[in-house]
GUVEXZA-784772 format. One record per atom (N, C-alpha, C): atom name; x, y, z. Coordinates in Angstrom, 2 decimals. Layout:
<pts>
atom;X;Y;Z
CA;X;Y;Z;
...
</pts>
This chain:
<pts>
atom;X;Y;Z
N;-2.62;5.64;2.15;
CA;-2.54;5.50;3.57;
C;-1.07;5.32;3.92;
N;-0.68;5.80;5.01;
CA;0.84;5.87;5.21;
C;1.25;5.54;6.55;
N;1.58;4.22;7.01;
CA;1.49;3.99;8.30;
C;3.08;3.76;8.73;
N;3.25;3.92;10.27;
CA;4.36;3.81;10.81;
C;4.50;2.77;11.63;
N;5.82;1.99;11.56;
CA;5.62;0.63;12.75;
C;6.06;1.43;14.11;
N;5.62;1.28;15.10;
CA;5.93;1.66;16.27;
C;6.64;0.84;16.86;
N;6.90;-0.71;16.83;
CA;7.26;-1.92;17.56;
C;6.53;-3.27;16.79;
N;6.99;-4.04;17.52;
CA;6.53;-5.43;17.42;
C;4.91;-5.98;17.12;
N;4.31;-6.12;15.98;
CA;3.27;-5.91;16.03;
C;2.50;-4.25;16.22;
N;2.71;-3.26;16.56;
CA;2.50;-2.22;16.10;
C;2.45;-1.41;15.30;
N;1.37;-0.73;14.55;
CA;1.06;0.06;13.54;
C;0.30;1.41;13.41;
N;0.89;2.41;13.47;
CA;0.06;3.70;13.71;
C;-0.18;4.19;12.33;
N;-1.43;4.53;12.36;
CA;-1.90;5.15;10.05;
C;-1.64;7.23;10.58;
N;-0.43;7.28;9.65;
CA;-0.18;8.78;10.26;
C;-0.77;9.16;9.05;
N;-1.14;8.95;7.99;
CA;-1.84;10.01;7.47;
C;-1.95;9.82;6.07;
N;-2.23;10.66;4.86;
CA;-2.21;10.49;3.57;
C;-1.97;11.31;2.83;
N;-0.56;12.51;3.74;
CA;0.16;13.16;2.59;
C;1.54;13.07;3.05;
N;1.88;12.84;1.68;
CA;3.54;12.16;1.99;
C;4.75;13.48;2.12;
N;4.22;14.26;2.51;
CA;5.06;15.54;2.79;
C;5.08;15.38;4.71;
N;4.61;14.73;4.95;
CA;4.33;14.27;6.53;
C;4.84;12.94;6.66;
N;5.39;12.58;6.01;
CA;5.91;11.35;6.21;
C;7.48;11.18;6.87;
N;8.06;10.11;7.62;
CA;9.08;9.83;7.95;
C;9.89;9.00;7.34;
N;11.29;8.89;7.01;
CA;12.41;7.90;6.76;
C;11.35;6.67;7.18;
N;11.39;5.39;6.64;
CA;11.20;4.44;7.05;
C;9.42;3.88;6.90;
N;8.71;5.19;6.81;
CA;7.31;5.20;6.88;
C;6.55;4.24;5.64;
N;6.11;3.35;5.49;
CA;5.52;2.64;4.63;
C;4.03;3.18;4.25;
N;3.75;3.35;2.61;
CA;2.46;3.86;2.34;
C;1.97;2.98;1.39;
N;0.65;2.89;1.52;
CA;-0.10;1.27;0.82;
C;-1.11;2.01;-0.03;
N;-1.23;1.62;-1.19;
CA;-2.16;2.33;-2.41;
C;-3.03;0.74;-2.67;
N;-4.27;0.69;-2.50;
CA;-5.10;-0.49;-3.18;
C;-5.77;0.23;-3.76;
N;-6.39;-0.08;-5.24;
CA;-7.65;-0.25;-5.89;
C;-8.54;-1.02;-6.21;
N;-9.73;-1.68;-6.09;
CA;-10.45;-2.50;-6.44;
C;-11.60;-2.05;-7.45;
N;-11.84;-2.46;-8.41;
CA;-12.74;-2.63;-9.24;
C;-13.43;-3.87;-9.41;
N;-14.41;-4.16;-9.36;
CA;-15.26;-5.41;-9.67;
C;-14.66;-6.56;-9.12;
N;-14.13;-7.35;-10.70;
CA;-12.86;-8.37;-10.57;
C;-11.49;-8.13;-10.36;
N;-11.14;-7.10;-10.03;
CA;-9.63;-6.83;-10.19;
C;-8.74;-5.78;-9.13;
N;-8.21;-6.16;-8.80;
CA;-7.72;-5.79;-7.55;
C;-6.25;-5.27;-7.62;
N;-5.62;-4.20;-7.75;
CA;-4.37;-3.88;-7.58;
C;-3.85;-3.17;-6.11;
N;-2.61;-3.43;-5.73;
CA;-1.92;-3.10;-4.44;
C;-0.66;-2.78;-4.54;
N;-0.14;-1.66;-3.72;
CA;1.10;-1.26;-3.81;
C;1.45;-1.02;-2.73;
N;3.15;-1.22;-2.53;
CA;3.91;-1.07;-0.84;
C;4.68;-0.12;-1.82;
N;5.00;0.77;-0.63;
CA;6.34;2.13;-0.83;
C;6.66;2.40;0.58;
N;8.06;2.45;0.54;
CA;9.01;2.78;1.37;
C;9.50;3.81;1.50;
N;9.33;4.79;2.14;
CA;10.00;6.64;2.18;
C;11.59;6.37;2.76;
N;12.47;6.81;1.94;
CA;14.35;5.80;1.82;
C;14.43;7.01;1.99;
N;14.44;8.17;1.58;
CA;15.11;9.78;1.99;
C;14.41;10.87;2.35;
N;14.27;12.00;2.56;
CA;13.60;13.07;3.10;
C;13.33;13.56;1.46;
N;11.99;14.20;1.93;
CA;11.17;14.62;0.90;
C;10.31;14.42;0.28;
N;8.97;14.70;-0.86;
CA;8.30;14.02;-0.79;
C;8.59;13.28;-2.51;
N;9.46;13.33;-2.76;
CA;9.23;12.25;-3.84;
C;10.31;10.80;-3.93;
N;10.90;10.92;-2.30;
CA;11.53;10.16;-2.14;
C;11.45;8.82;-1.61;
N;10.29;8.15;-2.58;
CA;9.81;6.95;-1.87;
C;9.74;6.02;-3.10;
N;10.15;4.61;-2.71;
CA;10.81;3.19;-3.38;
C;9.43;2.39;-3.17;
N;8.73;2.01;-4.34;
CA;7.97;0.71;-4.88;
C;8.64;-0.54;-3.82;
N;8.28;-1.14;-3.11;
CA;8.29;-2.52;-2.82;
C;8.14;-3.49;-3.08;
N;6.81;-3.10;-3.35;
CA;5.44;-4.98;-3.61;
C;4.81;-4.04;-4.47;
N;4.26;-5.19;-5.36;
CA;3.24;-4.72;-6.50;
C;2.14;-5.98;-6.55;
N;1.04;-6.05;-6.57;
CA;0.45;-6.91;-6.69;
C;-0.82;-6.65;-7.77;
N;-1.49;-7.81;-8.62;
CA;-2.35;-7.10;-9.54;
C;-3.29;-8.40;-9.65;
N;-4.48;-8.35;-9.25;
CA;-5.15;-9.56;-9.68;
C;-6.58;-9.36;-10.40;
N;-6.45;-10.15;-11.47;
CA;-7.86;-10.56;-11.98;
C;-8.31;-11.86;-11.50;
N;-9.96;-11.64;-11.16;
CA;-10.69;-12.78;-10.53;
C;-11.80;-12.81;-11.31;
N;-12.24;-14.43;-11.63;
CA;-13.02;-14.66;-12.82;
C;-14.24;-15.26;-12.58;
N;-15.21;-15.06;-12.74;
CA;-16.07;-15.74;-12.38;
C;-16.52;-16.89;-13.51;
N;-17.40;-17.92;-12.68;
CA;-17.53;-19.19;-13.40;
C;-18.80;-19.74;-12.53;
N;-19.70;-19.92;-13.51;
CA;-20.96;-20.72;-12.79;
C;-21.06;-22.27;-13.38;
N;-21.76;-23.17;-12.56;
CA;-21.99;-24.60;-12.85;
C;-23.03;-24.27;-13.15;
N;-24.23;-25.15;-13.95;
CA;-25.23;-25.54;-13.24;
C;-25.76;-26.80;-13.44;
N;-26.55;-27.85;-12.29;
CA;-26.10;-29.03;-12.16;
C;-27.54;-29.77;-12.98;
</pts>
């Protein structure tokens, strides 16, 4: 997904091919599986489409755990 800030609190989702993308345009990659959750920020820094910079990386495993009383 590849969204553009328009302003203050503003966010327009222009689309999901990065050959359409603008200088400045931020594109967000999540996956979720079960327990585990990965997320990515990229920043489009020059014209073209392979011209886009990693930001944020995020990666989580979530565990489950039962009591019983």
């Amino acid at each position: 997904m590849i969204l553009r800030f328009l302003g203050f609190g503003v966010v327009n989702l222009v689309g999901i091919d990065p050959d359409e993308a603008r200088v400045g345009d931020v594109a967000v990659k999540v996956a979720h599986s079960g327990f585990y959750t990965r997320a990515e920020v990229w920043l489009k820094v020059r014209h073209g489409a392979s011209d886009w910079v990693s930001i944020f990386e995020l990666q989580m495993q979530y565990y489950y755990t039962s009591y019983l009383a």
